[in-house]
N, C-alpha and C positions, 0 to 999 in steps of 0.2 A: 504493500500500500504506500509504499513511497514516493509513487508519484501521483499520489492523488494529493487533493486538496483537503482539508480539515472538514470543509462542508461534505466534498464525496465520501471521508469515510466513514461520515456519522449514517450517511444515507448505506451505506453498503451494509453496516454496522444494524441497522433498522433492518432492513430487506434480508438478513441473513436467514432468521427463524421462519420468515416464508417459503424458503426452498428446501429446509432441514427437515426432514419428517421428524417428527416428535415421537417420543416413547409411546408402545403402545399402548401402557395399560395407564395413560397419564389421563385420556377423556373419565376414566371411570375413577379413578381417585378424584379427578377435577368435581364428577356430578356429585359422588360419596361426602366428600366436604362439602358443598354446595347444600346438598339436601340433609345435613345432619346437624346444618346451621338452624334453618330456618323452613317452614312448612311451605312444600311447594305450591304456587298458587298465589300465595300473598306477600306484601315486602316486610322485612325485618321489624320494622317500627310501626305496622299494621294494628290496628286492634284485634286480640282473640275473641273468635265468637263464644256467647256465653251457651249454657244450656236452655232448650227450649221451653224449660218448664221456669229456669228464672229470668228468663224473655219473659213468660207471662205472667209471672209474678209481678215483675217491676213494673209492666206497663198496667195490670189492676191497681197497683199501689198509684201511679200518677193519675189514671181516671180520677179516682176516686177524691184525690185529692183534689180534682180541679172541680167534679163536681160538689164538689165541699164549700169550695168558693162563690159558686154561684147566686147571685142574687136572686130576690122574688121576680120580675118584671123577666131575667133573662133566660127563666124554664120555657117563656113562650114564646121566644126567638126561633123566629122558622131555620131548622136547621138540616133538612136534607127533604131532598125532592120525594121520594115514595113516603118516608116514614113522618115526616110533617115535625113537628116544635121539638126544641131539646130533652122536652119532659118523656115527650111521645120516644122519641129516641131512645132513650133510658129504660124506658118501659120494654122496647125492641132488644132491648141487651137482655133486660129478666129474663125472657122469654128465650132469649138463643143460650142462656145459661142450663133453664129449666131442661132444654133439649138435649144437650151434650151430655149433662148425668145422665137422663136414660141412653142414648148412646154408649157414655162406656159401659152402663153395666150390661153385662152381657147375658142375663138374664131377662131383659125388660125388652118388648115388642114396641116398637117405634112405628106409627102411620108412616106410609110415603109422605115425604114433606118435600118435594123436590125445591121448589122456592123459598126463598129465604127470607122474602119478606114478608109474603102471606103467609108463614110458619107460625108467625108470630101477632099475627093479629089479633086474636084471640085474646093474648096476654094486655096487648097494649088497649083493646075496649074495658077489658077487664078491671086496668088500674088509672082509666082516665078521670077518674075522681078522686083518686088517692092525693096524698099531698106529695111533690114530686121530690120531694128531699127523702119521703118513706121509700117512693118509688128506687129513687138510688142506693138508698140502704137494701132492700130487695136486691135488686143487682148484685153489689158489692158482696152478700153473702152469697147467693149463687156464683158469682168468679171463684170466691174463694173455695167452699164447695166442690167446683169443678178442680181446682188445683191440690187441695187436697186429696180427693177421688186417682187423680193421674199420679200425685208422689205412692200413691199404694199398689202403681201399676208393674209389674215386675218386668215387661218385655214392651217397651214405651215402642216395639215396631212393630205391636201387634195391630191388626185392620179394626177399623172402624167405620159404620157409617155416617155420614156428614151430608144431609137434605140427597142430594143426588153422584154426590162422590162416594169413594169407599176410599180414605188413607189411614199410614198408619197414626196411630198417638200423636208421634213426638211430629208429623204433616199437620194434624189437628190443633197443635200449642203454634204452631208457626202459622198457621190461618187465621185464630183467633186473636194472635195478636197484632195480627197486621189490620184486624179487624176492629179491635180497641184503638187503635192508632189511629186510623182514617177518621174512625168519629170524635174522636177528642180533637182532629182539625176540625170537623164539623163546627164542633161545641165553641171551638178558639174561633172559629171563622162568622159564627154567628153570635157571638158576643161581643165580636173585636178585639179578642184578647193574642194575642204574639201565639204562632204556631207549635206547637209541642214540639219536641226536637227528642230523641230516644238516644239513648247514650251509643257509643261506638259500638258498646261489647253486643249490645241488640241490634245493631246495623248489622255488623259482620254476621250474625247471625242468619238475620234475613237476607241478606245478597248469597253467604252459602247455600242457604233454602233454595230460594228462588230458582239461581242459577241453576239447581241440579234436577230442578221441577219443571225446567221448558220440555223437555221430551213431554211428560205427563198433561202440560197445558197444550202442546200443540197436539196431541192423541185428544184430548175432550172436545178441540175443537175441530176436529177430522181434518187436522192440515200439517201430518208427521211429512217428513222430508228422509226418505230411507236412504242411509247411505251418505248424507251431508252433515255436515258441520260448522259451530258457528263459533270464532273465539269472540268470549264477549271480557273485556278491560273496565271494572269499575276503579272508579278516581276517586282519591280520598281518604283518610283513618280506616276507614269501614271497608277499601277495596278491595282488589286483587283481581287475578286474570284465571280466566277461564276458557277451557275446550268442551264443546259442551255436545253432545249425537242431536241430532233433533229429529229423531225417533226412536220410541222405548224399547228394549232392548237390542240396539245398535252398538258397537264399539265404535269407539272415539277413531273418527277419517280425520285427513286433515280440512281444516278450515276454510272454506271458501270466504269467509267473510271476517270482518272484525269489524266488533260495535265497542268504541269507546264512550261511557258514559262516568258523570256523578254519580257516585254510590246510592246517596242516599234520591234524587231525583227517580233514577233506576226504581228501586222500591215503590217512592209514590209513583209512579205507573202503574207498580203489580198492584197496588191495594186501591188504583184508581182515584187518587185523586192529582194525577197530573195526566195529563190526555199523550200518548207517544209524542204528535208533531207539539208539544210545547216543551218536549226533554231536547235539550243541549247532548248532541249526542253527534258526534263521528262516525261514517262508518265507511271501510273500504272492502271494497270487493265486490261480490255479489250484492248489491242494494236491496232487492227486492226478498234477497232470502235476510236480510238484516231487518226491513219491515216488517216481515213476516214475525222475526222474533220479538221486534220490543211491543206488539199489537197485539201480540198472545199471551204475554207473561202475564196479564190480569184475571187469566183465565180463569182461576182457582180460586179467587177474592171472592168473599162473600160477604156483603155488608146491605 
């Protein structure tokens, strides 16, 4: 190298390890430390998702508190389009409480109830003259009820029925809280009061739910994709990256598509309160199979 220049031999110096083959067994110590650092999937400084049973613990405990807050005047703040005033709302929660105990137990005959909001009507004519602060205490011990019932469950991935789905338990804890979430925006949106925000460790949560329940939403709604794949990128404390089949029992092809999104936006999609085209989302590749996906992951919301 002496007759190069100082600048060629840093560049020759650089360029070397490109024409060197490397040790062989150097990619799998490379992935071994790689994966023994850090869970594949999410970045180092990620938040852990929590358990799904205290996903819905913590979000009955923040219900409850906000309906704790509520004044007289703002029980009758219209706060969603089928179920009608906040009170009414609340009343719709007793009621999907009431259903889920019979559900777990496995003893007890459930009517078809495929709908979800007519499930519940019954309850909320029921208690339209109750005072609605009883009406929330109602609620409040039916969640808990229910949480109590599922900590006694031994195999949280045993099947259950849910109006028109059959999943398992721990599908059931991750519905229902997405389902306590959406309406406590309800409650904040129709009072004016600042949006609920759920901690990281229940974000992560639900983004790993989700993500791993598109196969399952796009079979409900008869639009599996055999054989494709979609990698979907959530951004954020809560993210991480995903390969995802988008159809039920497929192994994981490679990706035609990637949907980069907000973690948490991502979610209020699935639980419906942000519509696909209002999510901040990227996506390259196949476009249409990228629509396909963020237009389906609501599929399983039931509110």
């Amino acid at each position: 190298m002496t007759d190069m220049s100082p600048d060629d031999e840093i560049i020759a110096l650089l360029a070397e390890p490109a024409v060197i083959d490397p040790p062989s067994a150097l990619r799998a110590r490379t992935l071994a430390r790689a994966t023994s650092g850090r869970r594949p999937g999410r970045p180092v400084d990620a938040a852990r998702p929590c358990d799904p049973l205290a996903a819905f613990d913590r979000t009955v405990a923040d219900l409850d508190g906000l309906l704790r807050s509520l004044t007289g005047p703002e029980w009758d703040a219209p706060a969603h389009a089928e179920h009608g005033r906040v009170r009414d709302l609340v009343a719709h929660l007793a009621g999907v409480e009431r259903l889920v105990l019979r559900w777990l137990d496995p003893h007890d005959t459930v009517p078809d109830l495929p709908d979800h909001v007519v499930a519940t009507r019954s309850v909320v004519a029921e208690l339209a003259g109750t005072d609605p602060r009883d009406v929330a205490r109602q609620w409040h011990e039916g969640a808990r009820a229910v949480a109590d019932a599922i900590a006694t469950v031994g195999d949280r991935g045993r099947m259950v029925a849910f109006h028109d789905l059959t999943i398992s338990v721990n599908q059931l804890l991750v519905t229902r809280t997405g389902e306590l979430w959406a309406h406590a925006i309800d409650i904040c949106q129709a009072t004016g009061r600042p949006l609920p925000q759920l901690d990281m460790e229940r974000m992560a949560m639900l983004c790993d739910e989700l993500v791993a329940a598109v196969p399952l939403a796009l079979a409900y709604r008869g639009s599996s994709v055999p054989g494709r794949a979609a990698r979907v990128v959530l951004t954020g404390p809560a993210g991480g990256a995903f390969t995802v089949p988008l159809a039920l029992e497929h192994k994981v092809a490679d990706p035609e598509v990637i949907i980069v999104a907000d973690a948490v936006g991502f979610c209020q999609v699935a639980v419906r309160r942000l519509r696909p085209d209002q999510l901040d989302a990227a996506i390259e590749g196949d476009l249409a199979l990228g629509d396909l996906v963020l237009t389906s992951i609501d599929a399983l919301a039931r509110d």
